[in-house]
Residue frames relative to the residue before (quaternion, step in Angstrom):
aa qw qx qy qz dx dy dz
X 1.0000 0.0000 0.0000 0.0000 0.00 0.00 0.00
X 0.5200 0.6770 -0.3082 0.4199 3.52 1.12 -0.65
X 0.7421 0.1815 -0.2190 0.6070 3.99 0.76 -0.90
X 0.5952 0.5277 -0.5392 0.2767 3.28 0.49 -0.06
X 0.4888 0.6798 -0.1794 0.5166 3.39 1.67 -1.10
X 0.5220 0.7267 -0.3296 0.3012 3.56 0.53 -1.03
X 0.8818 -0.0395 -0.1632 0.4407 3.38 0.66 -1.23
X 0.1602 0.7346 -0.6070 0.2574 3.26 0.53 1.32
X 0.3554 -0.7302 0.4558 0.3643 3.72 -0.54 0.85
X 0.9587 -0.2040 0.1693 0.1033 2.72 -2.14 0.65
X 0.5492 0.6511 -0.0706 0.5192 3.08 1.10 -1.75
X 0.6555 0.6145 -0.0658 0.4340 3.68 0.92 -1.39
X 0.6568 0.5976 -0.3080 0.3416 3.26 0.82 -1.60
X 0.8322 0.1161 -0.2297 0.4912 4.02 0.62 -0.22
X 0.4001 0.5809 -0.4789 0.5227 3.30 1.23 1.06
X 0.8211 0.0185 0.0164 0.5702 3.46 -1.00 -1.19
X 0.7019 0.4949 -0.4160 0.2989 3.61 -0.12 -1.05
X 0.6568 0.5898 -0.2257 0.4121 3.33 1.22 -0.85
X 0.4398 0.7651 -0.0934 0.4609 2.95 1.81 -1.31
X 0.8483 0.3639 0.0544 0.3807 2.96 -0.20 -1.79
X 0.6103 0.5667 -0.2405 0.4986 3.65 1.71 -0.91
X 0.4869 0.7370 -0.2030 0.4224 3.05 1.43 -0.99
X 0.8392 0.4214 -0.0400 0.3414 2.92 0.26 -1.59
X 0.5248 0.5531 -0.2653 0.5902 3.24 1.76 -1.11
X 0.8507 0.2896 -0.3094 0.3111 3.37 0.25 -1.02
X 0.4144 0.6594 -0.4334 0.4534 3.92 1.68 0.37
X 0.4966 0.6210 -0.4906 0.3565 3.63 0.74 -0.64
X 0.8019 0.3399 -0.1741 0.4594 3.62 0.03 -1.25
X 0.6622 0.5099 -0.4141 0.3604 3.03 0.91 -0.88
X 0.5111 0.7344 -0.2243 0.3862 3.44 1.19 -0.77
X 0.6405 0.5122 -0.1267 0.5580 3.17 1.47 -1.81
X 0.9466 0.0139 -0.1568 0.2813 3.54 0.56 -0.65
X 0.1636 0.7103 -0.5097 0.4571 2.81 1.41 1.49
X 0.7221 0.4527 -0.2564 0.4560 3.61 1.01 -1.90
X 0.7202 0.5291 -0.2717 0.3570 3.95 1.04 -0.85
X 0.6173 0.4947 -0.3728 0.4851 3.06 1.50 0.33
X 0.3131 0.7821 -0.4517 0.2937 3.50 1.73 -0.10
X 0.1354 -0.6701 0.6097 0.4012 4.03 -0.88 -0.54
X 0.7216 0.2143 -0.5100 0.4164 3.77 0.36 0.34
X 0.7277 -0.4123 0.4311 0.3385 3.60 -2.07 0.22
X 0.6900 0.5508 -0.2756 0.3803 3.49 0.63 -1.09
X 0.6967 0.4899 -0.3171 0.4172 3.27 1.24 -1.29
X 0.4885 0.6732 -0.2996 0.4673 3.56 1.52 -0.90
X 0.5436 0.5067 -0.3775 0.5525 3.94 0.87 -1.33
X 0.7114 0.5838 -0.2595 0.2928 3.37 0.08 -1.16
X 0.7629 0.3262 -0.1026 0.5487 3.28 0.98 -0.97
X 0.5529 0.5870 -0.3009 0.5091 3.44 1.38 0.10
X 0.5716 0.4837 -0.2267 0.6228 3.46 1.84 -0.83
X 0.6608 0.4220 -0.3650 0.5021 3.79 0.82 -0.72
X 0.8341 0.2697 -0.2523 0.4097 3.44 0.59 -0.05
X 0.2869 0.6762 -0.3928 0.5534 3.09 1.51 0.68
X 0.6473 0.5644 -0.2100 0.4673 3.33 0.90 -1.85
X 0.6929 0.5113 -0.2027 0.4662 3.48 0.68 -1.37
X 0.4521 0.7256 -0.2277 0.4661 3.87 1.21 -0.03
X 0.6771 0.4776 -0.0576 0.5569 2.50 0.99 -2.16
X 0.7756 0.3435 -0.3532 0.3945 3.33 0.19 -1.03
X 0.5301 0.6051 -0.4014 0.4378 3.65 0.99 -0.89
X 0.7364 0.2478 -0.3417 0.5287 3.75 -0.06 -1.12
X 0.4982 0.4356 -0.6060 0.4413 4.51 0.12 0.50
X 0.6791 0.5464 -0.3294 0.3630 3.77 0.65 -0.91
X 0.5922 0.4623 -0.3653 0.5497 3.56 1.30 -1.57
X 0.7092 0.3969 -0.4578 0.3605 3.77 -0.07 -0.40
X 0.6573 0.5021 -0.3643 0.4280 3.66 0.67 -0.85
X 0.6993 0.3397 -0.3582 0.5170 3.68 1.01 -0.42
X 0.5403 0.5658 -0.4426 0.4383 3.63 0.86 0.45
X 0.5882 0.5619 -0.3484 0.4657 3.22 1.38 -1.10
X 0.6910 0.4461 -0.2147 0.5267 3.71 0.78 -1.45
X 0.4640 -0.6248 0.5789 0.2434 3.98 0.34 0.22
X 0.2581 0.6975 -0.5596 0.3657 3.67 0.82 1.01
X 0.8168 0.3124 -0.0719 0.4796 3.44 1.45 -0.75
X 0.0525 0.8441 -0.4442 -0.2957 3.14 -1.00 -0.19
X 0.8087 -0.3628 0.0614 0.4590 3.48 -1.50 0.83
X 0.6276 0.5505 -0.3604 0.4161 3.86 1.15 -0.36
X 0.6838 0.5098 -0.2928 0.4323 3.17 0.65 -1.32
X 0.7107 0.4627 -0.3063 0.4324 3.39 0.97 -1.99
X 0.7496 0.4178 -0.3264 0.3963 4.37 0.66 -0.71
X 0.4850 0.5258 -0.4408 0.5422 3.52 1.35 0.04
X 0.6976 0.4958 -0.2543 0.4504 3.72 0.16 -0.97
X 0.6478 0.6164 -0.2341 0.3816 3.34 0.78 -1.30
X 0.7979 0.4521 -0.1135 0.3822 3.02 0.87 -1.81
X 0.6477 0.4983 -0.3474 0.4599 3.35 1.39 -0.53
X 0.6258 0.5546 -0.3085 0.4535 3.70 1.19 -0.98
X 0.6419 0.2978 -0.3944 0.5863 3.82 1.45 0.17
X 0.4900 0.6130 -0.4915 0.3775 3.02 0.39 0.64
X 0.5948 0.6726 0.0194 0.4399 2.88 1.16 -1.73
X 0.5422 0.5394 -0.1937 0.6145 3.46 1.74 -1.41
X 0.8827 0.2494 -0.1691 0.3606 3.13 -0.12 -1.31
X 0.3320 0.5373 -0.5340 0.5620 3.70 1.30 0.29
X 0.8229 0.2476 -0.2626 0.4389 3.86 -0.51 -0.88
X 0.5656 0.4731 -0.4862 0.4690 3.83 0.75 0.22
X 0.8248 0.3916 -0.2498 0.3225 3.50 0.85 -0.31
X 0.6474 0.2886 -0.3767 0.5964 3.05 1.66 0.22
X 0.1107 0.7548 -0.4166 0.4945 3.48 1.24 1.34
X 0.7578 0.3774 0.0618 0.5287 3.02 0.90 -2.30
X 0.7627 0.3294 -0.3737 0.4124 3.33 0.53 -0.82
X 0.8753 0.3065 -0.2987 0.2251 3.42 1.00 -0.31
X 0.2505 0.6218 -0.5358 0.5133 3.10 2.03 1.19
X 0.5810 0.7231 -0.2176 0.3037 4.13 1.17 -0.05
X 0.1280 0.9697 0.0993 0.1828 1.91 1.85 -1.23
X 0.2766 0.6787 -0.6586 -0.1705 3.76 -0.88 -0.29
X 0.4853 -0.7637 0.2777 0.3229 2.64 -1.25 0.76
């Protein structure tokens, strides 16, 4: 998220770029804050909070697409990995709401 961010102008830097860094760097944190938890639930929990942070990230990648902050490389390279990324933490979401406890 950092170079992609890079050449957003100036103006930006405590808006989205800030924004958007944020958010990128909450995912993992999120992930390994919750995997260090000792119960499952508390882990779910942090797996949603950084799930959430996803969410908000891929509203931001579009809004800096909308504003030509990006382009169609940067914004379908980024994109594509951050759904990835989604759909990794929806499934182990699922498998461990499956689970026993």
């Amino acid at each position: 998220m950092f170079k992609a961010t890079a050449s957003f102008p100036k103006s930006e830097l405590y808006g989205l770029v800030s924004q958007m860094r944020r958010a990128a760097v909450s995912i993992p944190s999120n992930i390994a804050e919750g995997s260090t938890r000792g119960y499952r639930l508390e882990y779910i929990q942090f797996l949603r909070t950084a799930f959430a942070s996803g969410a908000e990230l891929e509203t931001q990648l579009l809004l800096a697409k909308d504003l030509d902050f990006l382009v169609s490389g940067d914004f379908n390279d980024t994109n594509n990995l951050l759904t990835e990324v989604m759909k990794m933490l929806n499934k182990l979401i699922t498998n461990l709401n499956l689970s026993k406890p």
